[in-house]
C-alpha atoms as a printed R data frame, in Angstrom:
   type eleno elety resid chain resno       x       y       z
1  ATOM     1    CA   UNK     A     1  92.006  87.592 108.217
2  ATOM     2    CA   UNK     A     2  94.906  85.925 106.310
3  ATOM     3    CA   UNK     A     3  96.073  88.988 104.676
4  ATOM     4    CA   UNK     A     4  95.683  90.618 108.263
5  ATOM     5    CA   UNK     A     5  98.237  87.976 109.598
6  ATOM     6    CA   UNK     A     6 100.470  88.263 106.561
7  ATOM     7    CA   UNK     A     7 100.838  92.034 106.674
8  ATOM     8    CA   UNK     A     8 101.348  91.902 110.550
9  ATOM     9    CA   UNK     A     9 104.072  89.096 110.214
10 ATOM    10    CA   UNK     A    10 105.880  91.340 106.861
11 ATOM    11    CA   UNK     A    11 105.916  94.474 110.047
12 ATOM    12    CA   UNK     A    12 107.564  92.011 112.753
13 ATOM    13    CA   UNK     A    13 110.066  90.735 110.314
14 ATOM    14    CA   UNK     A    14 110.716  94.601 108.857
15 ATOM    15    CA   UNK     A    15 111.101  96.190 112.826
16 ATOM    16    CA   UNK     A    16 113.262  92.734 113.821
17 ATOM    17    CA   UNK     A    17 115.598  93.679 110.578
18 ATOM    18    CA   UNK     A    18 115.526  97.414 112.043
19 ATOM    19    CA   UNK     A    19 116.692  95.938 115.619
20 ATOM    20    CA   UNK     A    20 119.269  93.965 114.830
21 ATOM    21    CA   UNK     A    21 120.911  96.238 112.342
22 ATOM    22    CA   UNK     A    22 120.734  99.759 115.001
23 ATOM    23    CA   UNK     A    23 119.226  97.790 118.258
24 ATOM    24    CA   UNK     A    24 117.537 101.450 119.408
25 ATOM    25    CA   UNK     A    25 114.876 100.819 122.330
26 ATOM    26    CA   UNK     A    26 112.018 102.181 120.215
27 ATOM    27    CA   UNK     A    27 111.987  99.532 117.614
28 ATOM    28    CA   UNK     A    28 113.170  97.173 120.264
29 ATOM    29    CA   UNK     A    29 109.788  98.076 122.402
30 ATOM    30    CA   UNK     A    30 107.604  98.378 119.164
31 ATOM    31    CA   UNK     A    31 108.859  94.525 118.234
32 ATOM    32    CA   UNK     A    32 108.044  93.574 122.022
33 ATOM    33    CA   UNK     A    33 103.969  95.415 121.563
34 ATOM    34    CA   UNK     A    34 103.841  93.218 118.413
35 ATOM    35    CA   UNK     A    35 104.755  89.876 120.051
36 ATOM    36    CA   UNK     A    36 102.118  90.894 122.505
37 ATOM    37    CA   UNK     A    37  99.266  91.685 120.200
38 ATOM    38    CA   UNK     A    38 100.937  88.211 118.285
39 ATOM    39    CA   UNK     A    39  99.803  86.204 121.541
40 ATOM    40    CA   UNK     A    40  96.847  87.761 122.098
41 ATOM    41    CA   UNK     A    41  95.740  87.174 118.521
42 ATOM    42    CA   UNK     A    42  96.428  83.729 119.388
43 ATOM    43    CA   UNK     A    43  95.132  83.030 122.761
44 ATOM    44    CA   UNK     A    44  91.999  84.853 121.291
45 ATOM    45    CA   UNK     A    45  91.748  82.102 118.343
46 ATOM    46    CA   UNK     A    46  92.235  79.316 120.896
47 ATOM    47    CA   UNK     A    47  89.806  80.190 123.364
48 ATOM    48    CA   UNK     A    48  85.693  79.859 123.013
49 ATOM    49    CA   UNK     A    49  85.426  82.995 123.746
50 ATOM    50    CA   UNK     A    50  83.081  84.962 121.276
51 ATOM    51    CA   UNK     A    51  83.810  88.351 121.758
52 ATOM    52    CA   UNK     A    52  87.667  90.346 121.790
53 ATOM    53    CA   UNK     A    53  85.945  93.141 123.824
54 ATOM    54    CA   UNK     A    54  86.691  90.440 126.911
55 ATOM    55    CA   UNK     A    55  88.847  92.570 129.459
56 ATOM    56    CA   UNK     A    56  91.686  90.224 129.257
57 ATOM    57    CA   UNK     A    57  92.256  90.448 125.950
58 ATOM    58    CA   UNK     A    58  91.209  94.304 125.667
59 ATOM    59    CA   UNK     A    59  93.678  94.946 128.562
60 ATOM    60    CA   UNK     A    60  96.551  93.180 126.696
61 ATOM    61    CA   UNK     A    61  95.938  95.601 123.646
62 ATOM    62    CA   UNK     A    62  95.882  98.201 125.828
63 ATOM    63    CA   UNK     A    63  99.142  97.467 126.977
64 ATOM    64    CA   UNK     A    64 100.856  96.832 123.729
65 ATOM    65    CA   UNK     A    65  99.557 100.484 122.665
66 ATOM    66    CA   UNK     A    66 100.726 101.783 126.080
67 ATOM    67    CA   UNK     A    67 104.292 100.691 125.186
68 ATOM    68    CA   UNK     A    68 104.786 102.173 122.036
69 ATOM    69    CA   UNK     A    69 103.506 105.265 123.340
70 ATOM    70    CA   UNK     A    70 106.049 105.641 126.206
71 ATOM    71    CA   UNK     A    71 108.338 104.732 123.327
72 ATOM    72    CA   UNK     A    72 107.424 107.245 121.338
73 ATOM    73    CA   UNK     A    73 107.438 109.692 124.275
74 ATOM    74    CA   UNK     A    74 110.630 108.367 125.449
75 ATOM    75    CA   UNK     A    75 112.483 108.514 122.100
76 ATOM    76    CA   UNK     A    76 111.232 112.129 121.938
77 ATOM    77    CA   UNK     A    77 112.097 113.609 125.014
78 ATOM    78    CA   UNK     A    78 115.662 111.593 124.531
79 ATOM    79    CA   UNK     A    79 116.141 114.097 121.596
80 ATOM    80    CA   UNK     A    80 115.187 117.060 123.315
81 ATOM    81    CA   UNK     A    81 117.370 116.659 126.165
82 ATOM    82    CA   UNK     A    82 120.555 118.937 125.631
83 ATOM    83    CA   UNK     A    83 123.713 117.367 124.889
84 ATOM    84    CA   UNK     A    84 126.167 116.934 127.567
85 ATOM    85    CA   UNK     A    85 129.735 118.120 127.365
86 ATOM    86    CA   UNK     A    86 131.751 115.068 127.187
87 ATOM    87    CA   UNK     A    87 135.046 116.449 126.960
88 ATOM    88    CA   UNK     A    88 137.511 116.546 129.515
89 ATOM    89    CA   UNK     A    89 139.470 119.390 131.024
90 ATOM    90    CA   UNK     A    90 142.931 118.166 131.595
91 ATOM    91    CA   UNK     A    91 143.551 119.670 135.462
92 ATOM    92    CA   UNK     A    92 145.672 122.880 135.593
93 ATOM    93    CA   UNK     A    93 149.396 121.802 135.827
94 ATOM    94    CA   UNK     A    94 151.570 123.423 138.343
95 ATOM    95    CA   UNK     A    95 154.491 124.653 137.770
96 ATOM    96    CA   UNK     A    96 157.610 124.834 140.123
């Protein structure tokens, strides 16, 4: 369980280094699904609760996994789109 934490703590820090450096909304969501399974992790330490199949903390995990995929998704179907024109056409001038 310690190297668990360790490792999961080295991707945080290596996806918060990615964000601050390019700030794109995949790592930004990715860093926000970590912080959620980060708080889960804990509230599922602090509680008596024997088992992590509980639906509260199965539905958080579901939703951290949820967001990256519309990230993923999202980031794809960003790159797909075609690129819009975004030059200018002066208007025609008139002459006199």
């Amino acid at each position: 369980m310690f190297i668990y934490r360790r490792v999961r703590s080295l991707c945080k820090l290596f996806y918060l280094c990615s964000f601050l450096r390019k700030r794109p909304s995949l790592t930004c969501i990715i860093a926000v699904a970590f912080f959620m399974e980060a708080l889960n992790r804990a509230a599922l330490g602090l509680t008596t609760v024997s088992k992590e199949q509980e639906p509260f903390f199965y539905l958080v995990r579901l939703a951290a996994f949820g967001l990256i995929i519309a990230a993923i998704v999202d980031k794809n179907r960003a790159e797909k789109l075609p690129k819009q024109s975004t030059r200018q056409t002066s208007p025609p001038s008139t002459q006199r």
